[in-house]
C-alpha positions in Angstrom: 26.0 5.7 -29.8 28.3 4.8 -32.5 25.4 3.9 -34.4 27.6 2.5 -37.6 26.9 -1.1 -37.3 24.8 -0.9 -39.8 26.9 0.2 -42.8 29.6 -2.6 -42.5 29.6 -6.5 -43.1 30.6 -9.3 -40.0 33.7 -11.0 -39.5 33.1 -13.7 -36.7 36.2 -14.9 -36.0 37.1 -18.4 -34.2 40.8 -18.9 -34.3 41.3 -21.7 -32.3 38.8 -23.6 -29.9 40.7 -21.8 -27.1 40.2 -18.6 -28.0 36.9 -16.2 -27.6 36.8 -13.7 -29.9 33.2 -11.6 -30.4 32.0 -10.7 -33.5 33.4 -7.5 -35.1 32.8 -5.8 -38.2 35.2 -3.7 -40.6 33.6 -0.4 -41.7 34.3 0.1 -46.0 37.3 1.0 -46.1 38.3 4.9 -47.4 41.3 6.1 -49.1 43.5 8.9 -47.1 43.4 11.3 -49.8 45.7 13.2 -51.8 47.5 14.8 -49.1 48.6 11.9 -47.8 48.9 9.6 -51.1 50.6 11.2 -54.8 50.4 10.3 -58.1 53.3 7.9 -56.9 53.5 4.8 -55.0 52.6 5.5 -51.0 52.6 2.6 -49.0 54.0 0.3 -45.9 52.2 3.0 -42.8 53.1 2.8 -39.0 51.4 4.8 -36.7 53.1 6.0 -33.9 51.6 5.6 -29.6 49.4 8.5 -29.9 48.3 8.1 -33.0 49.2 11.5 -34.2 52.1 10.5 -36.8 51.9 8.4 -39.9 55.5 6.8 -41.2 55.3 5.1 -45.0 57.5 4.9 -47.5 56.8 6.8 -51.0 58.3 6.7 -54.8 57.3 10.4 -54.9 59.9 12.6 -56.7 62.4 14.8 -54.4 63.3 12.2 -52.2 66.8 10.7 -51.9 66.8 7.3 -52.9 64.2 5.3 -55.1 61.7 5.0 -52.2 62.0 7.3 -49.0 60.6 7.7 -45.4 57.8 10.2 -45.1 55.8 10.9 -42.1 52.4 13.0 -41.3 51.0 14.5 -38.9 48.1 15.7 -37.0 47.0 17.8 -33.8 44.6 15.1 -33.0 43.2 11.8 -34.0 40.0 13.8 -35.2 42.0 16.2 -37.2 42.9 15.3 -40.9 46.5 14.2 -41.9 48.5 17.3 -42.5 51.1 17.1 -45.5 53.8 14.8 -45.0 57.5 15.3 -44.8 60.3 13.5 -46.0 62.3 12.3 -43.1 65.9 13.5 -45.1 68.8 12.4 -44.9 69.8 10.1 -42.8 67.8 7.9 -42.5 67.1 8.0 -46.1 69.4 7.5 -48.4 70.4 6.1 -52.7 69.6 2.9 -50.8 66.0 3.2 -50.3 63.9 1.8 -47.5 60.7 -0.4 -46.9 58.7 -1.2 -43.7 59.1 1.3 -41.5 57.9 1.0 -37.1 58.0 3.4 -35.2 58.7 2.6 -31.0 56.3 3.0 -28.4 58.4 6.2 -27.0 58.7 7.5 -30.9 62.8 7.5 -30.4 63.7 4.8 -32.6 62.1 4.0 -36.0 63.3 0.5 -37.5 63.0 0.1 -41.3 64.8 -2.3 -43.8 66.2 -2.7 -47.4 64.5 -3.7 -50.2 64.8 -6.8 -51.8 65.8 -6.2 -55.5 69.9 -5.7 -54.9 70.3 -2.1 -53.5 71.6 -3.3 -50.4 72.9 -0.7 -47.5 76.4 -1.5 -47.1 77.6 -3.3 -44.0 74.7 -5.7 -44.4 74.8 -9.3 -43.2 72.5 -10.7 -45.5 70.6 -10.3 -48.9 68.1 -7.4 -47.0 69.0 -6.5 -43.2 67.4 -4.4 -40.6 68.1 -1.0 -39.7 67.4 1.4 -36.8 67.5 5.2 -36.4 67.5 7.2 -33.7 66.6 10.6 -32.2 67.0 12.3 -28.7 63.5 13.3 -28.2 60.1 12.9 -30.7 61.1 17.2 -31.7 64.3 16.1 -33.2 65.1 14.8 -36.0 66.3 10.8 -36.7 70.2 10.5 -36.9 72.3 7.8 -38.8 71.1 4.4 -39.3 72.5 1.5 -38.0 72.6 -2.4 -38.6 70.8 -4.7 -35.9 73.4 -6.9 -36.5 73.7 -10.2 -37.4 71.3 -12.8 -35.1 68.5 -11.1 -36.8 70.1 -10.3 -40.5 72.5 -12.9 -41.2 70.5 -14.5 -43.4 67.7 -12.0 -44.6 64.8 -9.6 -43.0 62.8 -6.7 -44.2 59.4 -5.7 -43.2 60.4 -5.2 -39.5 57.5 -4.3 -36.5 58.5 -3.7 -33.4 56.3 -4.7 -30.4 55.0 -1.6 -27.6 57.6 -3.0 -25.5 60.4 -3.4 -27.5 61.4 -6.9 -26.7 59.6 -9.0 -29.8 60.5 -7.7 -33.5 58.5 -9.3 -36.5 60.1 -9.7 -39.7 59.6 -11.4 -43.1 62.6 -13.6 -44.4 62.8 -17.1 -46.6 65.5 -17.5 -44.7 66.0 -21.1 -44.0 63.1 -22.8 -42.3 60.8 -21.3 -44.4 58.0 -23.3 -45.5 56.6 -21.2 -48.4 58.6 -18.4 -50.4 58.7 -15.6 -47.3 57.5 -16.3 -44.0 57.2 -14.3 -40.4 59.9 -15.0 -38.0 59.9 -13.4 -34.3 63.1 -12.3 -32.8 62.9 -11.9 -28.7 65.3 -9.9 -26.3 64.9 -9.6 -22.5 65.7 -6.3 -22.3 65.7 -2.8 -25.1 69.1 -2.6 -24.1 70.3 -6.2 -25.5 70.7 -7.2 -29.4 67.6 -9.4 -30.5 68.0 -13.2 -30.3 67.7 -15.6 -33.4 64.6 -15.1 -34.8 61.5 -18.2 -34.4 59.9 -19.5 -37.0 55.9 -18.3 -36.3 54.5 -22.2 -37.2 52.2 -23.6 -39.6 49.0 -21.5 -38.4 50.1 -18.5 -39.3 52.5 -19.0 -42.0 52.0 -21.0 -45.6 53.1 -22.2 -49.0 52.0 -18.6 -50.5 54.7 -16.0 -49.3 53.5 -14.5 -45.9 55.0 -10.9 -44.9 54.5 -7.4 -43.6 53.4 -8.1 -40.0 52.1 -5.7 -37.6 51.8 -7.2 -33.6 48.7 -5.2 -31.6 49.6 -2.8 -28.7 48.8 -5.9 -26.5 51.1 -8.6 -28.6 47.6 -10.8 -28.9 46.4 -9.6 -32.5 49.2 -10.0 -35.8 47.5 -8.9 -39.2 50.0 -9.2 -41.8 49.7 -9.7 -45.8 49.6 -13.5 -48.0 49.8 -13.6 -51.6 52.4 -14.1 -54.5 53.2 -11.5 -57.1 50.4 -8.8 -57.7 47.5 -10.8 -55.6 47.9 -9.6 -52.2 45.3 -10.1 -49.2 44.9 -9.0 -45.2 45.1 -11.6 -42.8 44.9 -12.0 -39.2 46.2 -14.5 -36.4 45.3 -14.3 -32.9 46.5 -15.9 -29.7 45.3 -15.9 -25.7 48.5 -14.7 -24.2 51.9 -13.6 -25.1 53.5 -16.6 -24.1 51.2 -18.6 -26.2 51.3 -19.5 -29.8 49.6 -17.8 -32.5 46.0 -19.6 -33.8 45.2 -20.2 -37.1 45.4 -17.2 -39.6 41.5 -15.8 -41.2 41.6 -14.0 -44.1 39.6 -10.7 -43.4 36.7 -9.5 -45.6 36.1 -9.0 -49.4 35.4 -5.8 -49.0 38.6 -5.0 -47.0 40.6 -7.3 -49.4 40.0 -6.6 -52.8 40.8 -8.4 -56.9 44.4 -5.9 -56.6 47.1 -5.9 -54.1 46.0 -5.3 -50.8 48.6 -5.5 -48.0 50.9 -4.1 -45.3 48.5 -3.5 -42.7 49.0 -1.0 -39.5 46.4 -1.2 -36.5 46.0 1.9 -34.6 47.0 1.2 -30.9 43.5 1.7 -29.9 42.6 -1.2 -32.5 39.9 0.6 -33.4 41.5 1.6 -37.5 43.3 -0.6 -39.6 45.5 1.3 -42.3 46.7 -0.8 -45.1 48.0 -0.3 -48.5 46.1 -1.0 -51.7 46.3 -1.0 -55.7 42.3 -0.8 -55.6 40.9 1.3 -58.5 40.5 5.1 -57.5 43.3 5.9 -55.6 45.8 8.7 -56.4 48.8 6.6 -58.0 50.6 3.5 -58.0 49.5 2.2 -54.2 47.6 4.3 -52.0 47.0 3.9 -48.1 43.7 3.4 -47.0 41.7 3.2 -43.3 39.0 0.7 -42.5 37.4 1.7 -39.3 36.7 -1.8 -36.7 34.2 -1.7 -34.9 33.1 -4.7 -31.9 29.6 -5.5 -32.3 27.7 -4.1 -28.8 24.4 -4.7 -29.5 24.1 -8.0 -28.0 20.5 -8.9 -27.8 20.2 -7.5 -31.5 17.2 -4.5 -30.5 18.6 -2.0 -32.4 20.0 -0.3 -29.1 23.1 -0.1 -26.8 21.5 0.0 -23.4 21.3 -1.3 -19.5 19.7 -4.9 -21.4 23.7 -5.2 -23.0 25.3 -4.9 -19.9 23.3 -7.7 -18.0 23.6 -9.9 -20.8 27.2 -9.1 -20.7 27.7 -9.3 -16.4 25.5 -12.7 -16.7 29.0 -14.5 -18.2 31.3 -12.0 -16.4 34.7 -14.3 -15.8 33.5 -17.0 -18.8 34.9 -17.4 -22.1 31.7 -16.3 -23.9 32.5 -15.1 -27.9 29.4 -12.8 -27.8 30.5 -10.4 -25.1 34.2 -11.0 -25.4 35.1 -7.0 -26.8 37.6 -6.0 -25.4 40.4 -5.4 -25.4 40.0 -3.8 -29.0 39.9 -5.6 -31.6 39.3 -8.9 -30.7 38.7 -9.4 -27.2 41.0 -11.6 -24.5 39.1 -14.7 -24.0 37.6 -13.8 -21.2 34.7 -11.3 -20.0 35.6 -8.8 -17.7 36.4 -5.7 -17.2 37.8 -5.0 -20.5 34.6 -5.8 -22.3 32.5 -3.4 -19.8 35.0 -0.6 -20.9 34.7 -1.1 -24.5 30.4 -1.5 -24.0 30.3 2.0 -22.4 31.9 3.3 -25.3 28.8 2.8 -27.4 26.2 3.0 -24.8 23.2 4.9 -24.8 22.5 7.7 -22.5 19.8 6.4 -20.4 17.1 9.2 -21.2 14.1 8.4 -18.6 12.4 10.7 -19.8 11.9 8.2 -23.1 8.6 6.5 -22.3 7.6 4.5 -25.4 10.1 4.1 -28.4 9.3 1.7 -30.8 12.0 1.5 -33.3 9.7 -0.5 -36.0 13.4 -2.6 -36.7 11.7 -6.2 -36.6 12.2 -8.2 -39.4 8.8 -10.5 -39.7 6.6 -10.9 -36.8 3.3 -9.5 -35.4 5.2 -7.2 -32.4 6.3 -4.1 -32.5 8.5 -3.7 -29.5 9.1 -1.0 -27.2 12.7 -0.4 -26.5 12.1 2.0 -23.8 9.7 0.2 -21.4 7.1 -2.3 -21.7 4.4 -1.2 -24.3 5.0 -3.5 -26.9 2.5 -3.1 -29.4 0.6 -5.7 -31.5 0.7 -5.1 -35.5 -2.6 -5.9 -37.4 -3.2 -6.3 -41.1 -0.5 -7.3 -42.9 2.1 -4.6 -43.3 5.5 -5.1 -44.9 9.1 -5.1 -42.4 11.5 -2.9 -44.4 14.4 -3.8 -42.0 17.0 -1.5 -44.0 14.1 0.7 -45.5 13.8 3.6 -42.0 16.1 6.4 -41.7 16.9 4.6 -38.5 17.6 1.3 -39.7 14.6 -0.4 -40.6 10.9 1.3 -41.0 7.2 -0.4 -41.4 5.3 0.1 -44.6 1.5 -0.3 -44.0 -1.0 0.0 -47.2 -3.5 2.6 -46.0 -6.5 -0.4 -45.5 -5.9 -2.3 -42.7 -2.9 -2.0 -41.5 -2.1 -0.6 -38.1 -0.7 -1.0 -34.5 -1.8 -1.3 -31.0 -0.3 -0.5 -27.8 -1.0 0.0 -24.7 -1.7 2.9 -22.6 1.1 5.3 -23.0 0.3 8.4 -20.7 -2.6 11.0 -20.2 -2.2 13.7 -22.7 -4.2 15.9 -19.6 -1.0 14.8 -17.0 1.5 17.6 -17.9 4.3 18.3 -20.7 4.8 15.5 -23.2 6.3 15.1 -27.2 5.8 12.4 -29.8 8.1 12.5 -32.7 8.0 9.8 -35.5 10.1 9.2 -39.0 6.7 8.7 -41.8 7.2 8.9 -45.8 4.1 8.7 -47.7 0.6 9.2 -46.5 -2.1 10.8 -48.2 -4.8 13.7 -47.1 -6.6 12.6 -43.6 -4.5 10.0 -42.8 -3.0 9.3 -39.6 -0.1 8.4 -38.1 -1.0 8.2 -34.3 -4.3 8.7 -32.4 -5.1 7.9 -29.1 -7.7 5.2 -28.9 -11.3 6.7 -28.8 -9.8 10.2 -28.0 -8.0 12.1 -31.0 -5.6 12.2 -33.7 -1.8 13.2 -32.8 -0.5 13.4 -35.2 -2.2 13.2 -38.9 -2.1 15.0 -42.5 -5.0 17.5 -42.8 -8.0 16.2 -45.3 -7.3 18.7 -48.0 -3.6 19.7 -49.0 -1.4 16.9 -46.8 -0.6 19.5 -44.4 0.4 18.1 -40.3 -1.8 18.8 -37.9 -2.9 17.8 -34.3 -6.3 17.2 -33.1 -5.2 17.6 -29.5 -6.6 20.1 -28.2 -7.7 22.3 -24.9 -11.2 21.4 -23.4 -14.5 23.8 -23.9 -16.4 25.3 -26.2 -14.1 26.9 -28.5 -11.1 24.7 -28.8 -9.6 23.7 -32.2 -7.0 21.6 -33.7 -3.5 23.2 -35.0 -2.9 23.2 -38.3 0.2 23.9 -40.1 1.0 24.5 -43.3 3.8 22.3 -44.0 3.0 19.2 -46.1 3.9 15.9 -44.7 2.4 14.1 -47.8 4.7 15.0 -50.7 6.7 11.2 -50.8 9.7 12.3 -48.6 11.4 11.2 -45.5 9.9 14.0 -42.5 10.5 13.6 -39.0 7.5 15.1 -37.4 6.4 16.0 -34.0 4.2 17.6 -31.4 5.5 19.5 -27.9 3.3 20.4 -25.4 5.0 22.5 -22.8 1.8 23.0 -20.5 1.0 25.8 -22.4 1.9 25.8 -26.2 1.3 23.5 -28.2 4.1 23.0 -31.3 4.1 21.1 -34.5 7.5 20.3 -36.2 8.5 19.3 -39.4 11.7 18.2 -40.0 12.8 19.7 -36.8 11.8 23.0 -37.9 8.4 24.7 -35.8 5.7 25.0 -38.2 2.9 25.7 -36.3 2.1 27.1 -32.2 -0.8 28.2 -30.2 -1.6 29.1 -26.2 -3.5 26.4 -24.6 -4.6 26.2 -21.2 -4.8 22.4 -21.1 -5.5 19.5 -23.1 -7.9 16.9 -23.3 -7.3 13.9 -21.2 -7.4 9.8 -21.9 -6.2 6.7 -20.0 -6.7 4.5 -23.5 -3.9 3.1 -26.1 -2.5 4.2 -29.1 -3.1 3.5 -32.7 0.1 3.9 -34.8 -1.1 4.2 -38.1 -5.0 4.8 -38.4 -7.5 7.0 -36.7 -9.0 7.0 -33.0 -12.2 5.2 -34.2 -10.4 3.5 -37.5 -12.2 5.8 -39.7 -12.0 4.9 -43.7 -9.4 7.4 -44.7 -7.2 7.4 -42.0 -5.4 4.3 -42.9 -1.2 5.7 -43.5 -0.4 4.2 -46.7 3.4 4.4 -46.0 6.9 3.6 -44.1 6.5 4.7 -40.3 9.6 4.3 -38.5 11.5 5.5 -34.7 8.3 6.6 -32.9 9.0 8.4 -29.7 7.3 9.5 -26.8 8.9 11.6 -23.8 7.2 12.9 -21.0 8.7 16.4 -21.0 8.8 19.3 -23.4 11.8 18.2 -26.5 13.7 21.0 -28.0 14.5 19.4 -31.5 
């Protein structure tokens, strides 16, 4: 599972009344590093189909005109950017360029002049758009040339070409314009025609601030694009149910995407699932760095702390409606309708079934007297009054109990005496002879020996002779241990930290058909209270090799 949900804040978006859109959440975002960005201005990135170039434009020294067209590269999308490469000459040139889009097929790569006066000649207007061209993606781009003059005979920069290459965003304040730049659309019916008169994009998405740098999804539903005058630049997004439709009305994305400094440009990966935009945010390598902001749809539908079977029927009970909640996919923001797509994206992050999980209790609840159990039906019943930690676990949240009274219940589990079993559990804290898990009226599973800390199971074989294992790892010292007990039918194993601490032959073990205790003694003694967080306690009913 893509178990990141966790780290980043919500964005539930609503962008018209007829359009679904599920939650989804924008990880922090993380700057590409200095082998992507200088100690100069990088900025304006397109990715190309596969993901495995990144165009921008840089002020870096070397280049042939004030601001040039890089591009870098990777093997694949899990591989780190390699260092870029200036694109030479053509297509860059004295002139400079900004904006650059890359086509679906990675032949033709549009880009446009600036706006401060150093104008390609041949231009129609005060900043056209351009277009290069190459044979095949190993060659390099040859001469530039105009798009002529339905698109640029007033002005356009900031061009982004859609996967089909019949709809081109640009930004003009050409006339029409409500505010001092806004996005126009210019349409074609087929690559092989010039592009129509560009359309003003309407009052949802543009505004009185200057609107600009758009970027159209792989699908055409999802433009982000930049709002802001001077140095205050933010991320914004519009959304709309079909291509034939209009745009809704624009959000704003997060503060911790958009930032005090100029934050703009933004470039979705095709899969949607990585927004790369430029920023002036402190810490970066120079003037404007680029930065990635993973998006992640938010799976977990019934809120458990788990992707599992319970998602899908939640999501198959509205199959065909227009329900926000399961409406994932396609990436980022759903289609406004549950189907397919959503099942696709929910597989993504589901969990393996493991049936050999019998009891997991998670301890993720926020308030409440229940601790569930995510794997089958042995919720448990919390006594005392311990303290929820919801973001206090090392899986998301954890339980602190106070080593007098607090404990949990739960019912029968299995027979210790049945065959090959492990329990594993996340604990902090503790002291000498306290426990962590007992079996009701039978023995301690897992507990810290009464003199030094030290784990130690009182399960043990049956007859005269049998004795608990002790280790001599200390499970008491005020740090995070993940501990456990195996029993493979005829070892028993102690682990600490996923490291085998202590073993013996056994010929069997005891047997009992009664509950656990999570968190005191078989009998409640005084003393084996766990004064401490508990959290992700798991039982299987086979032999787990950590």
């Amino acid at each position: 599972m893509k178990n990141t949900i966790s780290l980043v804040l919500v964005l539930a978006l609503g962008l018209s009344a007829e359009v679904a859109n599920a939650d989804f959440a924008f990880g922090e975002p993380t700057n590409l590093g200095p082998i992507v960005n200088s100690l100069y201005g990088d900025c304006e990135p397109d990715l190309s189909a596969d993901s495995l170039e990144l165009y921008f434009i840089s002020t870096r020294p070397g280049g042939f005109g004030d601001r040039d067209l890089y591009v870098a590269t990777r093997e694949t999308t899990g591989d780190d950017w390699g260092t870029p490469v200036n694109l030479g000459s053509p297509p860059n040139s004295q002139y400079g360029a900004y904006g650059p889009s890359i086509t679906a097929d990675g032949l033709e790569l549009y880009f446009s002049d600036g706006y401060g006066g150093n104008w390609h000649p041949g231009g129609y207007g005060d900043a056209d758009v351009w277009v290069t061209t190459r044979k095949t993606t190993n060659d390099s781009f040859g001469p530039y040339e105009n798009i002529g003059p339905n698109v640029n005979s007033e002005n356009a920069w900031f061009p982004d070409i859609s996967a089909d290459g019949l709809e081109l965003y640009i930004t003009s304040h050409r006339s029409g314009s409500i505010g001092e730049c806004d996005l126009w659309v210019a349409t074609r019916k087929t690559r092989s025609e010039p592009f129509g008169v560009p359309t003003h994009l309407g009052l949802n998405v543009n505004s009185s601030p200057p609107d600009g740098a758009p970027d159209i999804s792989l699908d055409g539903l999802t433009l982000f694009f930049s709002r802001g005058p001077g140095s205050i630049g933010n991320l914004w997004v519009a959304r709309r149910k079909s291509t034939s439709e209009p745009f809704g009305t624009a959000v704003r994305l997060p503060d911790h995407v958009n930032s005090a400094y100029k934050d703009g440009w933004p470039c979705l990966s095709p899969d949607g699932s990585t927004l790369y935009f430029c920023s002036g945010r402190p810490g970066g390598y120079g003037a404007g760095d680029i930065y990635q902001a993973p998006i992640i749809p938010i799976v977990d539908f019934n809120v458990d702390g788990i992707v599992n079977i319970k998602d899908i029927v939640i999501l198959t009970e509205h199959w065909g409606e227009n329900y926000p909640l399961c409406d994932i996919g396609p990436t980022p923001l759903g289609d406004g309708i549950v189907d397919i797509q959503d099942l696709v994206v929910l597989t993504e992050y589901i969990e393996p079934i493991d049936r050999t999980l019998i009891a997991h209790w998670a301890l993720d609840e926020i308030e409440g007297d229940i601790a569930s159990d995510s794997a089958n039906d042995n919720d448990g019943t919390v006594y005392g009054d311990p303290a929820w930690q919801p973001e206090g676990g090392t899986v998301d949240g954890a339980l602190h109990l106070d080593g007098i009274d607090d404990y949990i219940s739960t019912p029968f589990v299995l027979n210790p005496a049945d065959g090959k079993f492990s329990v594993f559990a996340w604990i902090k804290g503790g002291a000498p002879g306290q426990v962590v898990l007992s079996q009701i009226g039978g023995v301690n599973w897992l507990c810290a020996d009464t003199l030094e800390g030290n784990l130690m199971t009182g399960l043990k074989a049956t007859g005269r002779g049998a004795a608990a294992l002790l280790s001599q790892a200390v499970i008491t010292d005020g740090n995070w241990h993940r501990i456990g007990l195996v029993w493979d039918g005829s070892h028993r194993t102690l682990y600490v930290d996923d490291i085998a601490v202590a073993e013996d032959a056994q010929t069997n073990l005891l047997g009992s058909e009664n509950g656990l205790y999570i968190g005191t003694g078989k009998a409640m003694e005084q003393g084996s209270f766990w004064s401490g967080l508990i959290d992700d306690v798991r039982i299987y009913n086979r032999a787990v090799t950590p």
